[in-house]
N, C-alpha and C positions, 0 to 999 in steps of 0.2 A: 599584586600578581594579576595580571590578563590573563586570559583564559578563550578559547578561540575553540569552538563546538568543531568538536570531530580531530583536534590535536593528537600528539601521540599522548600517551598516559607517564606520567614521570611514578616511582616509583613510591609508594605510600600514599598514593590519591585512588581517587574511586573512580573508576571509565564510568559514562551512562551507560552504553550498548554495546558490550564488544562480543565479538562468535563465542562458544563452549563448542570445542575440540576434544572431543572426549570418547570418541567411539573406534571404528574401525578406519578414519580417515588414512592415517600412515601406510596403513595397509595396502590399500587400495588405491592411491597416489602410487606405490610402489609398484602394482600391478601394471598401472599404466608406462610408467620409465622402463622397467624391465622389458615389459612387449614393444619399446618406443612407439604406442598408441597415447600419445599426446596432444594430437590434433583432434578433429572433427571426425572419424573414421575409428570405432572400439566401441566394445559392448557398452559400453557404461551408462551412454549418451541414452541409448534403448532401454537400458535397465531403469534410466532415473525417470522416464518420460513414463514408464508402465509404473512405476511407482507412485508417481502423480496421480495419473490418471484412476489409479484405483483404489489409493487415498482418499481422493475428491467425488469417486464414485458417475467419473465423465467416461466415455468410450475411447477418447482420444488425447492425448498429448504430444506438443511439438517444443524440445526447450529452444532456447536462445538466448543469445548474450548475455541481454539483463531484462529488465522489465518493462523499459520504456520501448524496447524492441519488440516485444510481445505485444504491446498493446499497440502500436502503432503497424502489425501485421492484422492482429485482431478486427481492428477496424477496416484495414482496406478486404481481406476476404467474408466480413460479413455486411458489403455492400457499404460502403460507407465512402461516396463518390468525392471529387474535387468539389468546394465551394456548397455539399452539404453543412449540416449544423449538428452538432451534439454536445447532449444534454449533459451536464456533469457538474461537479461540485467545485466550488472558489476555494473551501477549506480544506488542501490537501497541499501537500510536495508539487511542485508544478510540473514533473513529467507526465502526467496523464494530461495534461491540456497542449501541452509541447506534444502529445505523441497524435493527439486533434491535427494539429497545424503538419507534419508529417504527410499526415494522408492529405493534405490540402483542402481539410474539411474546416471548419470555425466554433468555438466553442460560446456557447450560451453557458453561465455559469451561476450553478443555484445556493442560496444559501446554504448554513445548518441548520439543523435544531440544536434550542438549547442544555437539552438532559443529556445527549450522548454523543454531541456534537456530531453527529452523521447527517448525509445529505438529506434535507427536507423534504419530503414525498408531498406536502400538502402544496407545499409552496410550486414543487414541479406538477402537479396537478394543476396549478393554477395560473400558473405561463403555458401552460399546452390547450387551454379552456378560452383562456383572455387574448394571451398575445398570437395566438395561430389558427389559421384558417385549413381547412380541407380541399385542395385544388385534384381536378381529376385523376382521385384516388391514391395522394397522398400529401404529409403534411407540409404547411409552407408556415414561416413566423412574420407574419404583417409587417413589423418592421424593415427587417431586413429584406423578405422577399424570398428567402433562400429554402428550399428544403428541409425540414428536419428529418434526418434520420434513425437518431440511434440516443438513448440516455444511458451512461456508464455512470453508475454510483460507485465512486472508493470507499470503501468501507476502512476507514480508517482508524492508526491504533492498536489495530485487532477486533477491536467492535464491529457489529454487523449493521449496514444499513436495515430501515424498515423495507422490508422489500417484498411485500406482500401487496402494499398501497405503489410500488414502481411498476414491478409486474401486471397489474391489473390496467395503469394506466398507459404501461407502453404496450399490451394487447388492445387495450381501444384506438390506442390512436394511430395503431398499427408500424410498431419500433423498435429494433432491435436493441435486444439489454448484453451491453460488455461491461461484466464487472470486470472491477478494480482489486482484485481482492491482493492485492501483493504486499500490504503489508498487516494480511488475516489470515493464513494458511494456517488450518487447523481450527477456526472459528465455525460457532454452528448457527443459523436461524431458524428456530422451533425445531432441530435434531437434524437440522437437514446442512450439508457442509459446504461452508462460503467457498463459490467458485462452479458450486453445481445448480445453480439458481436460476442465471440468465442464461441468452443462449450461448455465448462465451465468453471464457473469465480469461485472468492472467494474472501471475505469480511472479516476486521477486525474490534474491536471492543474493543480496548485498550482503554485507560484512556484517551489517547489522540487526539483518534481518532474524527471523524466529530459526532456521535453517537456513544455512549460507552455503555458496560454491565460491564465497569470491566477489564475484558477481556472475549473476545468469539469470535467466529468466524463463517462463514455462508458459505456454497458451494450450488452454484444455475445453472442450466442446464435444458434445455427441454427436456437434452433424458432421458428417466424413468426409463430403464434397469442400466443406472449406478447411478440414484440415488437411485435406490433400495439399490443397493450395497452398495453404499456411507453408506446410513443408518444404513445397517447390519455391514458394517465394525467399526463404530467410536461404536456401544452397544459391543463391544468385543465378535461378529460376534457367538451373541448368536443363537440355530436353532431352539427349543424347548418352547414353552411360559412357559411351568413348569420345564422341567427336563433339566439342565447345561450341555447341552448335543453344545459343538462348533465344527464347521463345520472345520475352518479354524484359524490364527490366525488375534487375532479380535484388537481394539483398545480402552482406555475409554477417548474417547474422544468426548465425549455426552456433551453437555451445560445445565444446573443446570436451575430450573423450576428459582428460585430468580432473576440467573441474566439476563435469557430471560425476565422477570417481567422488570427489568431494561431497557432492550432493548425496548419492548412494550410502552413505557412510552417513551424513546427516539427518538423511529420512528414518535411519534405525534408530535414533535418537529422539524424535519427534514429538511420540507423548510425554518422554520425562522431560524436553523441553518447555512443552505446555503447562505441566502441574507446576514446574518452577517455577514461571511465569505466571500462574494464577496466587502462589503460595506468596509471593512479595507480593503481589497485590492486595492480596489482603493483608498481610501487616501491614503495607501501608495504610488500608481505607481504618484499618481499627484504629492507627496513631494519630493520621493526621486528621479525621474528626473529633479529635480532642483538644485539636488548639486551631484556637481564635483565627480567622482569616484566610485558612486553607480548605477549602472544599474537593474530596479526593474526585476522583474520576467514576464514572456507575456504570453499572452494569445493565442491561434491562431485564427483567424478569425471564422472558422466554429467548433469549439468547446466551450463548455461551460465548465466551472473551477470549483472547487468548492474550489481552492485555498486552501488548507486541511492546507499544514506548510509555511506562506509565507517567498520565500528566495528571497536574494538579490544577486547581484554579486557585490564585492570590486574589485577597479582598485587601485593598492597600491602606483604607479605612481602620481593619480592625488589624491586620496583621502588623503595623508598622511600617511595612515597605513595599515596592510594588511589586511586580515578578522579574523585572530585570533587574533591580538593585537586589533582589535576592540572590538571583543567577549570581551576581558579582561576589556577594557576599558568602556565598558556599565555594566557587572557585577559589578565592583564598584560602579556604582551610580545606583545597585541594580533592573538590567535588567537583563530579563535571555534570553539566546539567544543558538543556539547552530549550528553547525557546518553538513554539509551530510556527508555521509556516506563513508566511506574509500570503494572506486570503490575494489569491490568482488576479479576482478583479481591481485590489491595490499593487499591481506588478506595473514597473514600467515597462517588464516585457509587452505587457497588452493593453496596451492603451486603447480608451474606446470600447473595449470587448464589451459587449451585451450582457449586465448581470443584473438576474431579476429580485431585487428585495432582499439584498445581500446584507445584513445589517449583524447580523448576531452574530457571523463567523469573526468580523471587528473583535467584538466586545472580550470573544475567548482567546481571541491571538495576544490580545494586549494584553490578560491575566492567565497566560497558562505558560508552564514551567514543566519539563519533562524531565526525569529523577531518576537518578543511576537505579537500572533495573536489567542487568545481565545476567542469563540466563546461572551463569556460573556464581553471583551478589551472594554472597555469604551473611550471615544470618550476622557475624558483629558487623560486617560494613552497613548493613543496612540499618539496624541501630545507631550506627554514630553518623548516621545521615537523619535518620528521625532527633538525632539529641542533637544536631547543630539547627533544626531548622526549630525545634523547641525555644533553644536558645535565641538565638536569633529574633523569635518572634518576642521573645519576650524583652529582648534592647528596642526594639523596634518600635514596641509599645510603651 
């Protein structure tokens, strides 16, 4: 049996990620057909944007499509010119470096570390020390020549970047911080909530995600002047409430009244999202440190997880087999599992691209394994996923 990540689910097998549909969604789907507010135009779009927003504890929110749309507006209203540079991480889904090139800016791309695989603070400290210079009154990267403007950590997973050591360095070196946080909605660092950190974050809202519309996405910030902007840019930076009269060029990338409805309906569900998502987590980290070769995923002490996709690391050494012959191995007895994300600076998308001492995000792409963990994962599937991989390791060995 093949097995092809993100397939549909045949019937007695285990999805990794699929929504938990469980609350007042029907409902309010049906609100929207009844009033034919199905479009861009209905309360809902409002409801789910003030719902963000004081969730995350931001003044403002704008949704949008999806996430890569969010981030790729984030960037051009918090200054983020043509042919500047930002900072950002290799080990991530490559829409955050795609939504760089968007704005026609260029991405530098920093390792992880290796405990929580989040982007390196030390390491972005040390590309901004070594490889950049200060030209009248602001920063340039010697190599290239180009501007730096802005470092966006994905906080990926669910886990929270260190961002305490990125904060301190993008205030010296005078640079604006766009988290990533879309796929941490709901994660805390030292009690304080990912997305409210830098000066603007952004949220996704895929099928897969911890809360879904479907897809759509959300950019949320206290300063007001660029969420004006943000707003006026995703209506396709209409100027006129009558007459199509555009300022600039705009974008449509406005979120649909239906599947904000979806979202509305999803936010009510959010914290029993999250504890179910903590709750497989931890059965996982209790099983799989009990057999040979798998090392679970960690937490750090002063953050809180919301463990979004949980991954493992395979040692092919002790465990038998590597992490893709495992991948393979669990597909046939009808597990779906899948693999991260090919580190940005091995993309043939970018060739060339500038990536500073990228070496560690390697080592976890080639041994990490992401393990059916939906929010809805019932307590025997998730055992007969701990007893196949028991097994497993024990043919292996």
């Amino acid at each position: 049996m093949s097995y092809e990540p993100g397939a549909a689910v045949a019937a007695g097998e285990i999805p990794l990620c699929v929504p938990e549909l469980g609350g007042r969604e029907w409902e309010y789907v049906k609100e929207c057909l009844d009033t034919n507010m199905v479009s861009s135009v209905g309360p809902f779009v409002g409801q789910f944007e003030k719902m963000l927003a004081g969730y995350t504890g931001t003044q403002q929110a704008v949704a949008t499509v999806n996430g890569t749309a969010a981030l790729h507006i984030a960037m051009m209203v918090a200054g983020v010119r043509p042919d500047d540079e930002v900072i950002t991480s290799t080990l991530t889904f490559i829409a955050p470096v795609n939504a760089v090139r968007y704005a026609g800016a260029h991405p530098v791309l920093i390792d992880c570390e290796p405990l929580y695989w989040q982007m390196d603070p030390i390491k972005v400290r040390l590309f901004l020390e070594q490889e950049c210079e200060r030209r009248g009154g602001a920063l340039y990267n010697r190599r290239s020549g180009r501007r730096v403007s802005a470092i966006m950590p994905v906080h990926i997973l669910g886990h929270p970047v260190e961002m305490d050591d990125i904060l301190a360095a993008a205030e010296e070196f005078g640079l604006v911080v766009i988290e990533d946080a879309t796929e941490s909605l709901g994660a805390l660092y030292k009690d304080r909530k990912i997305g409210s950190l830098g000066h603007i974050a952004c949220f996704s809202f895929n099928g897969n995600k911890l809360i879904t519309t479907g897809g759509g996405g959300m950019i949320v910030s206290d300063n007001a002047t660029w969420m004006e902007r943000a707003r006026y840019l995703v209506t396709q930076a209409k100027d006129d409430p009558l007459e199509y009269i555009h300022g600039t060029v705009g974008y449509n990338y406005r979120l649909t009244n239906v599947l904000a409805a979806l979202g509305c309906a999803q936010m009510e569900q959010l914290e029993h999202h999250i504890a179910a998502k903590r709750r497989i987590a931890e059965t996982y980290r209790q099983a799989l440190q009990m057999i040979p070769g798998l090392t679970p995923m960690r937490e750090h002490w002063d953050v809180f997880s919301v463990f979004w996709m949980y991954t493992a690391l395979v040692e092919p050494g002790q465990f038998g087999m590597d992490s893709r012959a495992l991948l393979r191995a669990l597909a046939a007895e009808g597990i779906h599992t899948r693999p991260l994300w090919q580190p940005v600076h091995r993309s043939p998308a970018y060739p060339g691209v500038q990536a500073y001492e990228c070496v560690v995000a390697d080592e976890i792409q080639r041994d990490a394994i992401s393990l059916p963990c939906s929010v809805g994962l019932t307590e025997e599937d998730q055992q007969r996923v701990i007893r196949a991989l028991v097994r497993l390791q024990s043919r292996g060995a």
